[in-house]
C-alpha positions, -999 to +999 in steps of 0.1 A: -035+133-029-004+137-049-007+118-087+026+108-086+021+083-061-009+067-073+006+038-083+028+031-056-008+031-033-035+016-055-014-015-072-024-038-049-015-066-074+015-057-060+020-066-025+007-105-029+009-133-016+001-168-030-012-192-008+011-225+000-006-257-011+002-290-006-021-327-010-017-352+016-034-378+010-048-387+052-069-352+050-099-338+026-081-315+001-116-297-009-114-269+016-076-264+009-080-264-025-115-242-028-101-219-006-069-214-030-092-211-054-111-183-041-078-164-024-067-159-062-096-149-074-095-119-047-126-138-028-112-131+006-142-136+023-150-170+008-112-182+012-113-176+046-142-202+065-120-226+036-087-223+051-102-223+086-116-257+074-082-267+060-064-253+094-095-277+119-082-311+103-065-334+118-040-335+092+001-339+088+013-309+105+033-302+069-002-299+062-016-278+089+011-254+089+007-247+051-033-241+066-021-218+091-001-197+065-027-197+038-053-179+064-027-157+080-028-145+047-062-145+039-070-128+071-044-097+060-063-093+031-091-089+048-072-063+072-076-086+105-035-083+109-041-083+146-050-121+140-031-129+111+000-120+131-012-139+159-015-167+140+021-166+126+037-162+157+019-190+174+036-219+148+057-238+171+068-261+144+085-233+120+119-247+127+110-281+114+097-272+083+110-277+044+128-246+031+096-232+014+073-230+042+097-211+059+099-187+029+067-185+028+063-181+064+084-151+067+073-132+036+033-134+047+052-124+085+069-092+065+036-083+046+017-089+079+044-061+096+047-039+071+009-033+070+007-026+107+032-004+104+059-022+121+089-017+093+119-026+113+102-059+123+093-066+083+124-054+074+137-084+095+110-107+081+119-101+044+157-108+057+149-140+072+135-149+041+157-136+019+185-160+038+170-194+031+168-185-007+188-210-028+188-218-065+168-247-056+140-225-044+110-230-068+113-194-092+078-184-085+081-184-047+118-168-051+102-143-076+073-138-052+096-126-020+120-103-043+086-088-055+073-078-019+109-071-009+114-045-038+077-030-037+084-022+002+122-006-008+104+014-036+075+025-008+102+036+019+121+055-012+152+032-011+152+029-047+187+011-055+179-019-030+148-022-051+163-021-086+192-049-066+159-069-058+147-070-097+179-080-114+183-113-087+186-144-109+153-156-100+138-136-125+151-145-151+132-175-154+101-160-166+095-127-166+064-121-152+038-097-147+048-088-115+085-085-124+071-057-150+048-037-130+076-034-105+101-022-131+074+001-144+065+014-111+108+018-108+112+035-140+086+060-129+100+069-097+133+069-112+122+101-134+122+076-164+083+076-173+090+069-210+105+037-198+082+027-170+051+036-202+072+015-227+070-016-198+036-018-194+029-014-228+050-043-240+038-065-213-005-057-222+010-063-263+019-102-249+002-127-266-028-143-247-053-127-219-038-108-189-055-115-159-077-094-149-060-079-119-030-076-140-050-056-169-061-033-144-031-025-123-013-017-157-040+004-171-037+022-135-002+030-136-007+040-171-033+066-163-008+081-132+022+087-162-008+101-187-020+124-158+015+134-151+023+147-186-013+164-186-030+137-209-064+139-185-090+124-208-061+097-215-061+096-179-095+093-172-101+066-196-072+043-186-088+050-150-125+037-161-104+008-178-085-004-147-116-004-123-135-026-150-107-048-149-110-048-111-144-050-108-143-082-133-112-098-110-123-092-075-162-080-072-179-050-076-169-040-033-138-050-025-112-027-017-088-025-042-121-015-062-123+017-036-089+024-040-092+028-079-119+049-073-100+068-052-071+072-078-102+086-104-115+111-075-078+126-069-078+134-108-110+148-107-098+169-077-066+183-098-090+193-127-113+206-105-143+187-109-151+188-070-182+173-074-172+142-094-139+139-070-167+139-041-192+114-054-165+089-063-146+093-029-178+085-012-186+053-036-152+043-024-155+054+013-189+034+013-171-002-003-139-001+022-135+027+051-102+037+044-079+066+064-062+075+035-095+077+018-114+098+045-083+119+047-086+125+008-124+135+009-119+153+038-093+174+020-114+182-009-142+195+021-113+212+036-106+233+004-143+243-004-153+255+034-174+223+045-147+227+079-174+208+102-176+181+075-139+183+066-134+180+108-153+148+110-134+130+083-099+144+092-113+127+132-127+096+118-094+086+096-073+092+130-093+068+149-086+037+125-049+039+134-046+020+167-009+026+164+014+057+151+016+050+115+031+071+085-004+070+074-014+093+097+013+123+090-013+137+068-049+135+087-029+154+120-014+177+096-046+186+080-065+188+110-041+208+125-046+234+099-081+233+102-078+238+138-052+270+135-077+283+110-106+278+130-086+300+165-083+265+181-051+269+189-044+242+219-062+214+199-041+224+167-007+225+190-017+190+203-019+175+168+009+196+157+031+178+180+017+142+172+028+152+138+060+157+152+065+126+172+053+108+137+084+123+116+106+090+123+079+076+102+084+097+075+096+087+037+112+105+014+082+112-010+064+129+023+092+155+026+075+180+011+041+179+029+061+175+060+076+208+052+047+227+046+025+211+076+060+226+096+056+257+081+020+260+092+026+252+126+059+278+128+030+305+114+004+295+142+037+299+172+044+334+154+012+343+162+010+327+196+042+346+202+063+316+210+095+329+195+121+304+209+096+269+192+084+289+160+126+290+149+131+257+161+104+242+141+114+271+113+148+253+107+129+218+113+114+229+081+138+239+063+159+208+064+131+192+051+125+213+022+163+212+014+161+170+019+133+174-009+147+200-033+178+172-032+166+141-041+143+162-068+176+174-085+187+142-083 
């Protein structure tokens, strides 16, 4: 896993979304407000039965539409976007609600898209919420769809729409946490890690507690700028710090947890402490059964000869995506190595060309994998003696390590 991108993976703090609430008085607030209560405290699995409560009343349909948003979000969370979606889509009654449901509506709609995988129907999402934005929107919810909006822009590499998204006037009425780690997180990908360091640092020197999912998504992307300048025992202890700071905001299992052990595993991987990089990735693996996650321990397998093991993991991560997802450029690209390696040439073909068919997909920041997964494949036609596909994949690669070499001068 490349250390440069940690953050934009792991900061889970920042792809949120804060559940609606709203008393009236004909229905029982308790499950409305308990389930709130949990959602913020990262107890997804409590929220939920909560909001399910809230959503059974017979209640104003103000009221039951705020319960139907509130577990479509809950159930994200949770990774149940099949239902979540389902949910959303099924709210007759959108048109004739107050501004801010509808904001709210279609920024939980965007997050709900953009984690399937769908980014031209969240792209559409965040515009629809983006157009009912006025002054008079409440700062916090106006604040909240700029932050999802500019996280997903940084993501897909589209930097400038992001940095338009974090000067709106919104901001400017408190600048909060999540205004700062996404300016950080900016900064960084900009090439400006002094001031994406200087950010985070001025915004854990504030006066009073951080939260605890704030402390730790700061002391995260402060371990990814330590590791990228070489500081690894600065690294590694900003990396211990941020998974306390998880553990103490959302459990000791839940899967933001996993994915900060997963950020501490790829470090141990570029220092080459194998073993430590495989224990952690399997403590991780074992709290939340992520692709990414499989695809990184299978990786590490990959590189020290365990191919039957590395096979397996590279297999399993494929089968979580029931759709083609960006995700899953690397696991076909990795197993199609392992295949060529291995003399299976049809099977590595096959996944060689679902690799292909995934490139639409493709971001700027996977460029350079892309290219060498294409130059792997050109090798493997070389030897099959397929002259006329090993050039056309040839200058395939080669605009994609001419689109990288680009953007890095810039």
């Amino acid at each position: 896993m490349d250390l440069g991108r940690v953050a934009v993976r792991a900061a889970h703090w920042l792809m949120t979304f804060w559940p609606l609430f709203l008393l009236v008085s004909a229905c029982d607030p308790l499950p409305a407000l308990e389930g709130k209560q949990f959602f913020d405290q990262g107890k997804f699995t409590q929220a939920e039965p909560q909001f399910r409560r809230a959503l059974e009343q017979s209640c104003d349909a103000q009221q039951r539409f705020t319960a139907r948003v509130n577990l479509a979000a809950t159930l994200r969370e949770r990774n149940a976007v099949a239902e979540a979606r389902e949910l959303l889509v099924t709210a007759e009654d959108l048109p004739g609600m107050p501004a801010e449901m509808q904001i709210a509506y279609w920024n939980c709609m965007a997050l709900i898209e953009e984690q399937s995988g769908n980014a031209a129907k969240a792209d559409a999402a965040y515009s629809r919420a983006i157009a009912i934005l006025t002054p008079a929107t409440p700062a916090r919810l106006a604040m909240q769809t700029w932050a999802n909006f500019a996280r997903q822009r940084m993501k897909q590499g589209r930097l400038q729409e992001a940095e338009d998204a974090l000067q709106q006037p919104a901001w400017q009425h408190d600048r909060t946490f999540t205004y700062q780690l996404n300016l950080a997180e900016l900064r960084r990908m900009q090439g400006r890690p002094r001031e994406a360091e200087d950010t985070l640092r001025a915004m854990m020197k504030q006066g009073g507690p951080l939260p605890a999912q704030v402390r730790g998504a700061a002391a995260n992307n402060l371990a990814s700028l330590a590791a990228a300048r070489g500081e690894n025992s600065k690294a590694e202890a900003l990396w211990r710090e941020a998974n306390l700071a998880w553990r103490e905001a959302y459990g000791a299992s839940h899967p933001t947890v996993a994915k900060g052990l997963n950020n501490l595993a790829a470090h141990y991987v570029a220092r080459k402490r194998y073993d430590d990089a495989e224990r952690l990735y399997r403590e991780a693996i074992a709290m939340h059964t992520d692709p990414l996650m499989l695809n990184n321990l299978g990786t590490l397998l990959h590189q020290r000869g365990r191919l039957e093991e590395a096979e397996e993991l590279y297999r399993r991560s494929l089968g979580l995506f029931d759709k083609p997802r960006r995700e899953a450029i690397q696991p076909n690209g990795n197993l199609a190595v392992l295949l060529a390696d291995a003399g299976r040439f049809d099977e590595a073909r096959a996944h060689s060309q679902t690799l292909l068919r995934l490139l639409p997909l493709a971001v700027p920041a996977d460029e350079p994998t892309v290219a060498r997964y294409l130059e792997r494949y050109e090798a493997m036609l070389r030897k099959r003696r397929d002259s006329v596909e090993a050039e056309r994949i040839a200058v395939l690669a080669m605009r994609y390590r001419v689109r990288s070499a680009l953007r890095t001068e810039d």
